[in-house]
C-alpha positions in Angstrom: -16.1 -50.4 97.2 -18.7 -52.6 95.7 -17.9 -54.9 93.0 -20.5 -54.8 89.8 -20.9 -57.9 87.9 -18.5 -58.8 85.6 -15.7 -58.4 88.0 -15.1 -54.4 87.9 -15.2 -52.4 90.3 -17.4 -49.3 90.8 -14.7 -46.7 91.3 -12.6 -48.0 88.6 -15.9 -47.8 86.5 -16.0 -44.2 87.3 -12.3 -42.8 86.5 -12.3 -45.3 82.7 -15.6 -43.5 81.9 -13.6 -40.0 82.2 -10.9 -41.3 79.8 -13.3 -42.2 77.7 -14.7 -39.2 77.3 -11.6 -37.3 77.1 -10.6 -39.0 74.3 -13.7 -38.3 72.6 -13.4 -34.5 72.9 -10.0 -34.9 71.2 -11.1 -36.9 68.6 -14.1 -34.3 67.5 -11.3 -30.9 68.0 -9.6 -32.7 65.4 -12.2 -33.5 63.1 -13.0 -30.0 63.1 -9.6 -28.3 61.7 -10.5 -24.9 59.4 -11.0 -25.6 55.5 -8.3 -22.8 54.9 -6.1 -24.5 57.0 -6.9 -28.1 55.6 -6.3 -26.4 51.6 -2.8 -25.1 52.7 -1.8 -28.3 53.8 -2.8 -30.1 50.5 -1.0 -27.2 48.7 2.1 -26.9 50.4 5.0 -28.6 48.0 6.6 -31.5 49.8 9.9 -30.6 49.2 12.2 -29.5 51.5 12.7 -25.3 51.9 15.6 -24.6 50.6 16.6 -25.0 46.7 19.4 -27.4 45.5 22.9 -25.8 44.7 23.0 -27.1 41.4 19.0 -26.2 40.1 19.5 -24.8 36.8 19.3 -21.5 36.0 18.2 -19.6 32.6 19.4 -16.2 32.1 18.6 -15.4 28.7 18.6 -16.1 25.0 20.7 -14.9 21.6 21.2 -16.0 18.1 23.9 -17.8 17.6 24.5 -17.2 13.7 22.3 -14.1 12.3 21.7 -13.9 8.2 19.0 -11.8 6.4 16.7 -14.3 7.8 17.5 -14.8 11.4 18.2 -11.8 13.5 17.8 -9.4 16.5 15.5 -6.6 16.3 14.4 -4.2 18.5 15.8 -6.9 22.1 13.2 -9.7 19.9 14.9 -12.9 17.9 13.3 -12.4 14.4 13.4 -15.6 12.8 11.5 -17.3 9.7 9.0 -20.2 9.4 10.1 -23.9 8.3 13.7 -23.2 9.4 15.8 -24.6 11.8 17.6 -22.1 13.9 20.6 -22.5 16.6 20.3 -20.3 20.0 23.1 -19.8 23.0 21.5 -20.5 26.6 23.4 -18.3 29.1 22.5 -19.2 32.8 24.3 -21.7 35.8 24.1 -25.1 35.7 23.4 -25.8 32.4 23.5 -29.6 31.4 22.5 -31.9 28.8 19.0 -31.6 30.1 18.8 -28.2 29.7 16.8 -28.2 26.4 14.0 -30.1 27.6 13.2 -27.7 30.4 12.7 -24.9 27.5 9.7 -24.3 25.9 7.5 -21.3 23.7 3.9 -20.2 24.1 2.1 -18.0 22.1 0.0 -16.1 25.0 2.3 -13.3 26.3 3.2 -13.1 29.8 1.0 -10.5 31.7 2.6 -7.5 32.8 1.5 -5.0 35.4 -2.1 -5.2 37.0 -3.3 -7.5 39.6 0.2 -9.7 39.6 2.4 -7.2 40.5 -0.2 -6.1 43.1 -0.8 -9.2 44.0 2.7 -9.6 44.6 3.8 -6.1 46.6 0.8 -6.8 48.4 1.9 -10.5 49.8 5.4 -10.1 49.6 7.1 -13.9 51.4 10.3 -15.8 50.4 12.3 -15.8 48.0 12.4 -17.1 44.4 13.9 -18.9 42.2 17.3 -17.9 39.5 16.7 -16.1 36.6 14.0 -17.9 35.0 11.8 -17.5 37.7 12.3 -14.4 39.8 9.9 -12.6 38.1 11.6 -9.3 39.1 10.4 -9.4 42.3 6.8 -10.3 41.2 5.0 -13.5 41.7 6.1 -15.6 39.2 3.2 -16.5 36.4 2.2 -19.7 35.3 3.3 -20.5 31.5 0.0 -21.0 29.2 -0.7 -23.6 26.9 2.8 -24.6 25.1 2.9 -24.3 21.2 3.6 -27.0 19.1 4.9 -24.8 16.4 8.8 -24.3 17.8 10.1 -27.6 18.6 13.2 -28.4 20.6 15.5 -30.6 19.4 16.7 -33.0 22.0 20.5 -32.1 22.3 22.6 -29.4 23.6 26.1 -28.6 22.5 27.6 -27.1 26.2 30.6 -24.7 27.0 31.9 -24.9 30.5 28.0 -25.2 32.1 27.5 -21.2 31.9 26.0 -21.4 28.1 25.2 -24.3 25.3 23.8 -23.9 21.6 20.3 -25.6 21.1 18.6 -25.8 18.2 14.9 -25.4 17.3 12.3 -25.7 14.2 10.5 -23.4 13.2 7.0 -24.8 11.9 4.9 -23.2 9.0 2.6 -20.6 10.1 -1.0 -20.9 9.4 -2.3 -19.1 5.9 -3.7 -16.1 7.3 -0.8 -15.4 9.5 2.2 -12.7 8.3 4.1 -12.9 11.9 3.6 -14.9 15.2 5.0 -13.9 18.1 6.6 -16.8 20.9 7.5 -16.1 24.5 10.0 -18.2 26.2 9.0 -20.4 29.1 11.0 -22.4 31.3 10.7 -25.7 33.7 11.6 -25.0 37.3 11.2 -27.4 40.2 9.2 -26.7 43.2 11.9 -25.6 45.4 13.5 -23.7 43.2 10.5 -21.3 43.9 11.6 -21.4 47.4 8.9 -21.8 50.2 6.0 -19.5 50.3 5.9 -19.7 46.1 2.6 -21.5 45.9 0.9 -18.7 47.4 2.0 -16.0 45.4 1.7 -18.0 42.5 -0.6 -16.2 39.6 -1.6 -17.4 36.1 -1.6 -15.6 32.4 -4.4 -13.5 33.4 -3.4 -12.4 36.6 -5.8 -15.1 38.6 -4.0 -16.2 42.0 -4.3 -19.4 43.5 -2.8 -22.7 43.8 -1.4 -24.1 41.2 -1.6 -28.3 40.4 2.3 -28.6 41.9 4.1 -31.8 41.3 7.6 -32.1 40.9 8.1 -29.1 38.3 5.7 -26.4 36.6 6.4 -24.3 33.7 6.3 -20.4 34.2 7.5 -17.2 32.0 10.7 -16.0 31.6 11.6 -12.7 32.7 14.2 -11.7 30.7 13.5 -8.7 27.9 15.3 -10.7 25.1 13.3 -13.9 24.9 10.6 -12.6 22.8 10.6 -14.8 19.8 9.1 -13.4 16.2 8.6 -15.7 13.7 7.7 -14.3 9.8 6.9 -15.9 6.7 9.2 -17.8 4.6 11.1 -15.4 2.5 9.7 -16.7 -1.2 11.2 -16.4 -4.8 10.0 -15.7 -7.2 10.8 -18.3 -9.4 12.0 -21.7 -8.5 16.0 -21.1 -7.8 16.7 -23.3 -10.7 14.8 -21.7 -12.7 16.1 -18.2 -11.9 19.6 -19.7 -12.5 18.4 -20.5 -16.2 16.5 -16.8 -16.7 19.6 -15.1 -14.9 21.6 -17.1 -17.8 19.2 -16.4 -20.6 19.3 -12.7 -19.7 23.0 -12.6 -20.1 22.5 -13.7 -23.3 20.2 -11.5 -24.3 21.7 -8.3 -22.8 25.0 -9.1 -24.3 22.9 -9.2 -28.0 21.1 -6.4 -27.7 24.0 -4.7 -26.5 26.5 -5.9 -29.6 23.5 -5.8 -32.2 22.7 -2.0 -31.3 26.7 -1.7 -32.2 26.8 -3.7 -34.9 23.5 -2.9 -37.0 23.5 0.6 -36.4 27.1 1.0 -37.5 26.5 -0.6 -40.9 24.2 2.7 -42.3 21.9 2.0 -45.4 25.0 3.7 -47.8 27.3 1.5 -46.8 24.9 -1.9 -47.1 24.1 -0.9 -50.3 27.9 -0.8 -51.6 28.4 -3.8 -50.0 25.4 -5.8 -52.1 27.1 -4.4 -55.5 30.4 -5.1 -54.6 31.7 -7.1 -51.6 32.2 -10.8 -51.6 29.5 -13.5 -52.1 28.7 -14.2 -48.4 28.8 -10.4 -47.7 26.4 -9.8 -50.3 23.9 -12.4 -48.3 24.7 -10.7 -45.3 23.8 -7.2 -46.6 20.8 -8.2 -48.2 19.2 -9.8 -45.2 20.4 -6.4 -43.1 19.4 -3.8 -45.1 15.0 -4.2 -45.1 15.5 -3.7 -41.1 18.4 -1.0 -41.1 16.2 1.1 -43.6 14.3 1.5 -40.4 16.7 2.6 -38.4 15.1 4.8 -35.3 12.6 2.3 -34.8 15.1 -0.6 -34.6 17.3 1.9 -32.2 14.6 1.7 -30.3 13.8 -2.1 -30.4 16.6 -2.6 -29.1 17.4 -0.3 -26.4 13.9 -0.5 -25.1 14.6 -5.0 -25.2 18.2 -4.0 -23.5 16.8 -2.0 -20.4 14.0 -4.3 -20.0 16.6 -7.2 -20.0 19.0 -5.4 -17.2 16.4 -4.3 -15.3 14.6 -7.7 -14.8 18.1 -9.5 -14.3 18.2 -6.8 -11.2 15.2 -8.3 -10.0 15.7 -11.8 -10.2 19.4 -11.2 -8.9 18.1 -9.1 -6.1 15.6 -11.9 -4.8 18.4 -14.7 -5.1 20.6 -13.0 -3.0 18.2 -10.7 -0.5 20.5 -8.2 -0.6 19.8 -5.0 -2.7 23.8 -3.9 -2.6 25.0 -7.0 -3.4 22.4 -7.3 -6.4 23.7 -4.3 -7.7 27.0 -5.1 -7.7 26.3 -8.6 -9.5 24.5 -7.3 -11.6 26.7 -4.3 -12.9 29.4 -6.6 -13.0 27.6 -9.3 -15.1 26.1 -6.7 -17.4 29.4 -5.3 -17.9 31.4 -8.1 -18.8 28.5 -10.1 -20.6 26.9 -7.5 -21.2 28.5 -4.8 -22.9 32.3 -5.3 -23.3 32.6 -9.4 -24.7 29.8 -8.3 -27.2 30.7 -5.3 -28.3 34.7 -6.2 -29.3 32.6 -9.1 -31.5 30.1 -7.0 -33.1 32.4 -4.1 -33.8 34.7 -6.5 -35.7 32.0 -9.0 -37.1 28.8 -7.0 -37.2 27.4 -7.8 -40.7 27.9 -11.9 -40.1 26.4 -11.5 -36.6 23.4 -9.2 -37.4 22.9 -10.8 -40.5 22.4 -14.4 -38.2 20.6 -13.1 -35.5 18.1 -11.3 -38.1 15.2 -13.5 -37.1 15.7 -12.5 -33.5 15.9 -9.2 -34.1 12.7 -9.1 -35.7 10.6 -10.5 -33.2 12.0 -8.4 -30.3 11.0 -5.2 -33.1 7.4 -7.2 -33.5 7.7 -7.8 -29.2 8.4 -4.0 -28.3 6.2 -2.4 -31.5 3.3 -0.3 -29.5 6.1 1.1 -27.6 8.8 1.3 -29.7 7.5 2.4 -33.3 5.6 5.7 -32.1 8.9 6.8 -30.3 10.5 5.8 -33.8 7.9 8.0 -36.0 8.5 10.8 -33.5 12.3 10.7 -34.1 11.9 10.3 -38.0 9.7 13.7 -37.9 12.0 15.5 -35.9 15.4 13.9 -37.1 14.4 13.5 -40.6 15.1 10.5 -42.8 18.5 8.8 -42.1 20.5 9.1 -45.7 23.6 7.4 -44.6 27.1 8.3 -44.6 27.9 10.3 -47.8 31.7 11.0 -48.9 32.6 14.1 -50.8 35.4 14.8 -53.0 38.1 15.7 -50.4 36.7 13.0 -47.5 36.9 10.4 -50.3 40.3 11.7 -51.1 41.2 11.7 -47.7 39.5 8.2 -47.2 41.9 7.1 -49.6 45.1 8.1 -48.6 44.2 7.2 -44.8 43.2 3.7 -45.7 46.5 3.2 -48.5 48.7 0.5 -46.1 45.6 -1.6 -45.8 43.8 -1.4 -49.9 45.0 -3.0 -52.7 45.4 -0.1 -55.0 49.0 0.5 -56.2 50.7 4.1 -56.2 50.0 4.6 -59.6 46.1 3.9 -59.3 45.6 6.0 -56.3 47.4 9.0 -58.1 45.2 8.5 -61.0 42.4 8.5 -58.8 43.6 11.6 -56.6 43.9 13.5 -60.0 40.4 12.9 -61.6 38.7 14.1 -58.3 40.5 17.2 -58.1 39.4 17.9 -61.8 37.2 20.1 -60.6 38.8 22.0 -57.7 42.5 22.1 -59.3 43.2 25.3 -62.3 45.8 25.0 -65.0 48.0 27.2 -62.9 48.0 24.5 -60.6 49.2 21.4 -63.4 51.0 23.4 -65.8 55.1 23.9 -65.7 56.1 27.0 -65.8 57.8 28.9 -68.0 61.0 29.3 -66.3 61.3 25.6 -65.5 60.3 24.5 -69.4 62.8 22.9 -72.4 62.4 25.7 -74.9 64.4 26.4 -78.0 64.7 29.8 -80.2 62.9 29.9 -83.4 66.2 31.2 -84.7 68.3 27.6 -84.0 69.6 25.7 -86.5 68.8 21.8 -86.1 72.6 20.6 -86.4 74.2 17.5 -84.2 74.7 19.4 -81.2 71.2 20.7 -80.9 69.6 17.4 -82.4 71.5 15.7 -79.6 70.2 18.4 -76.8 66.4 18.0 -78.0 66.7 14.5 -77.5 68.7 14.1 -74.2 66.1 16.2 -73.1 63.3 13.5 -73.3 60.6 15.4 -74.2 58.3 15.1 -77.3 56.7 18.9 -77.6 58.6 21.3 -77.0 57.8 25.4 -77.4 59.6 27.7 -79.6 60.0 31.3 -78.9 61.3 34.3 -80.4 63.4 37.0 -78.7 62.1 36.8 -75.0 61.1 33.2 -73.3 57.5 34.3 -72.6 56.8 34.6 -76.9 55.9 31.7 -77.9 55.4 31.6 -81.4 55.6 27.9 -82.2 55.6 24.3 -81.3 57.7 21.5 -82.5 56.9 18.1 -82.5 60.1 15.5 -82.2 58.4 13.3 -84.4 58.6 15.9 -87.1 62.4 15.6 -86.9 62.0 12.0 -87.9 63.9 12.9 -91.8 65.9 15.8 -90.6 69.7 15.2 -91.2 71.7 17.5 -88.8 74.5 17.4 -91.7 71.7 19.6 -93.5 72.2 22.1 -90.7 68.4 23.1 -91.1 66.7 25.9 -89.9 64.4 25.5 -87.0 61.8 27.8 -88.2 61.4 26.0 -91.5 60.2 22.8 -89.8 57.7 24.7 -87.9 56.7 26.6 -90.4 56.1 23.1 -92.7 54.0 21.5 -90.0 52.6 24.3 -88.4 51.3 23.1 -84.3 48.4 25.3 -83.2 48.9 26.9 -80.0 46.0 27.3 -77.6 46.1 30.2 -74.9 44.4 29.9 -71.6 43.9 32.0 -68.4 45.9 30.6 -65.5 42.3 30.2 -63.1 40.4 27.8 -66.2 39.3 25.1 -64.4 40.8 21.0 -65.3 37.6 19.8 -66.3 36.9 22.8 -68.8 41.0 22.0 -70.6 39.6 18.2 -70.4 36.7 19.3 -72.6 38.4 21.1 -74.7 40.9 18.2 -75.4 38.2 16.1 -76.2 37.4 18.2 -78.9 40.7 17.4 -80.7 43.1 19.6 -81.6 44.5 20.7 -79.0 47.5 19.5 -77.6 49.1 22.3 -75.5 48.6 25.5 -74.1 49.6 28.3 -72.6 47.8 30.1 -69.7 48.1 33.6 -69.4 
């Protein structure tokens, strides 16, 4: 073996250069790996393969309280803009983390095409719990996350199976009605299991590898995490100021109500008699009443047309307070009933005159307020109703108004006879007033006025008494008591020679003459009895 210079020898020169090149070769098979193989690497998670036991796990979603603004519809949670709204989580594991690995999108989750190809056609490992199994399909990368649903950052939890979260709801933008959210969740790497990452799709059903770091966000599967958010439910008015209109409605309901009893109870008749002949204040009263009862159908209809409108928009406004179409029915009846009808109707029917007569100026504008629909109605009515006279008494309702209303007038017994007796004037015949024969005081023409019979005509108390001859139905004479005035019974005078010396006409009547025909004729003098045949 020859040496070289340097000191090495020539076969050990020989056997380094084979090393040498050996290690070469290795050096360039490894500098030479496959791309595809070199892109798996860098995607492959670096956790471990198999998930924790105690990865959460979100099943699904429900309202906790529902109202007529918040509710389920249709597997959805309907909700409204700038609210705040509480939900129940239902999964394992859940923690006081929970709400920050729960978000919303607005792009929806993909269904059907090249993902769920994608992911019969690849099949590998399992996934993840509920929130990201994707029933068996690859799982899909959540889109952009909205900013519109906010999570608050606390959870209220119940024995790690469920917890109540809340959220806000932000405005939606002017030209949106509804918005639609669907729920994504935060899962870790290997809670996908191993495999995930190549099965892995986006939104729009693009595979590929997705930027992994610790966690990603994907779609939920569930059916019931659709989230639909509608405009805020707006009033009409402000709620104060409904509260004042629902008030001021009332009020006028309740007038219209007791003014269309009181004012059309008082008819044009009886306002007049009142003016000539009630008290000093009544008189006012009636004189300020009775330019706008003379118009009666059109203030009828005034008033009923400003009552309906009245109950109709309370409705409304009662309706949009409470959102509830039964319940503002119900309010309402009860309201207009009460307020309405009942408390001002017991005061008008008691105090109508005083309370039309104050509420006149009212009642005028409302008549000036509902004229183009109110007086052609009122014209129609007067042409096919005629014009409104009034209440008109005759002789036997005034009679009978009279007796009714005897407890509560001032008239004595004596009056009201006198009264009752000149109305039936008219109807009543001297048959009806005059005293039979068989009930009268008579004396024979043939009696002698002595003590006894002196003493008989005047126990007998009566100042005219009829004379007759023979049989009780001749009459022949009529004596006066006053004409005894000088007769001395001692004298034991005839009877016929006092009638005879003053000589009484006797006037003879049929039985059917009328009253006021004898009253005439009594007027004429002369006559101061009768007989009716």
């Amino acid at each position: 073996m020859a040496a070289l210079p340097g000191g090495i020898m020539a076969g050990g020169g020989r056997g380094a250069r084979v090393e040498l090149l050996l290690l070469l070769l290795l050096a360039a098979c490894l500098g030479r790996r496959p791309p595809a193989s070199a892109a798996a690497a860098a995607a492959a998670p670096p956790a471990a393969s198999a998930p924790s036991a105690e990865e959460t796990v979100i099943i699904g979603l429900r309202l906790e309280d529902t109202d007529d603004v918040s509710f389920m519809e249709g597997g959805a949670l309907r909700v409204s803009e700038r609210t705040r709204v509480k939900l129940r989580v239902y999964g394992q594991n859940i923690n006081n983390e929970t709400w920050s690995r729960i978000a919303f999108t607005e792009h929806e989750r993909r269904r059907g095409g090249r993902a769920a190809a994608g992911a019969a056609g690849r099949g590998g490992g399992g996934g993840g719990g509920g929130s990201a199994g994707g029933g068996g399909g690859a799982p899909q990368r959540c889109g952009i996350r909205t900013s519109d649903i906010i999570i608050l950052p606390y959870i209220v939890l119940n024995r790690r199976t469920s917890g109540i979260i809340e959220i806000e709801i932000k405005p939606l933008r002017k030209t949106e009605k509804s918005k639609s959210y669907y729920l994504c969740t935060s899962v870790s790497a290997a809670a996908l299991g191993p495999g995930a990452a190549g099965r892995m799709v986006d939104a729009e059903g693009r595979d590929g590898p997705p930027p992994w770091g610790e966690t990603t966000w994907i779609y939920h599967d569930g059916e019931d995490t659709k989230m639909i958010v509608g405009e805020e439910k707006k009033f009409l008015l402000p709620f104060w100021l409904q509260v004042i209109f629902i008030s001021l409605l009332l009020c006028l309901s309740g007038m219209f109500s007791g003014l269309n009893l009181g004012l059309m109870a008082l008819d044009p008749m009886e306002l007049r008699i009142v003016q000539n002949c009630g008290t000093d204040k009544e008189k006012n009263y009636a004189k300020r009443i009775e330019p706008v009862r003379r118009q009666g159908n059109y203030l009828l209809c005034s008033l009923l047309l400003g009552n309906v409108l009245v109950n109709t928009t309370l409705t409304i406004l009662l309706d949009d307070i409470a959102g509830s179409g039964l319940v503002a029915v119900v309010v309402s009846t009860i309201g207009i009933v009460i307020f309405g009808e009942i408390v001002p109707q017991a005061i008008c029917s008691r105090h109508g005159l005083a309370v039309g007569a104050n509420t006149i100026f009212l009642t005028k504008f409302f008549m000036m307020m509902t004229f183009p629909a109110s007086y052609p109605v009122s014209k129609l009515l007067d042409c096919v109703l005629g014009q409104e006279i009034g209440t008109v008494y005759n002789r036997e309702k005034l009679l009978e108004m009279l007796r009714v209303t005897d407890p509560y007038n001032d008239l004595v017994k004596e009056e009201l006879n006198i009264i009752q007796g000149a109305l039936e004037l008219r109807t009543k015949t001297v048959e009806d007033v005059m005293t039979p024969l068989r009930d009268c005081f008579m004396i024979a023409a043939e009696a002698v006025l002595d003590f006894n019979t002196m003493s008989e005509i005047m126990e007998s108390g009566y100042t005219r008494i009829p004379v007759f001859e023979g049989d009780r139905s001749n009459i022949v004479d009529l004596l006066f008591v006053k004409d005894l005035a000088f007769v001395d019974p001692d004298d034991c005078t005839l009877l016929k020679t006092i009638t005879r010396f003053y000589n009484h006409p006797l006037h003879f009547v049929f039985n059917d003459t009328k009253l006021d025909a004898m009253l005439e004729e009594f007027k004429k003098g002369g006559l101061t009895a009768g007989r009716g045949e």
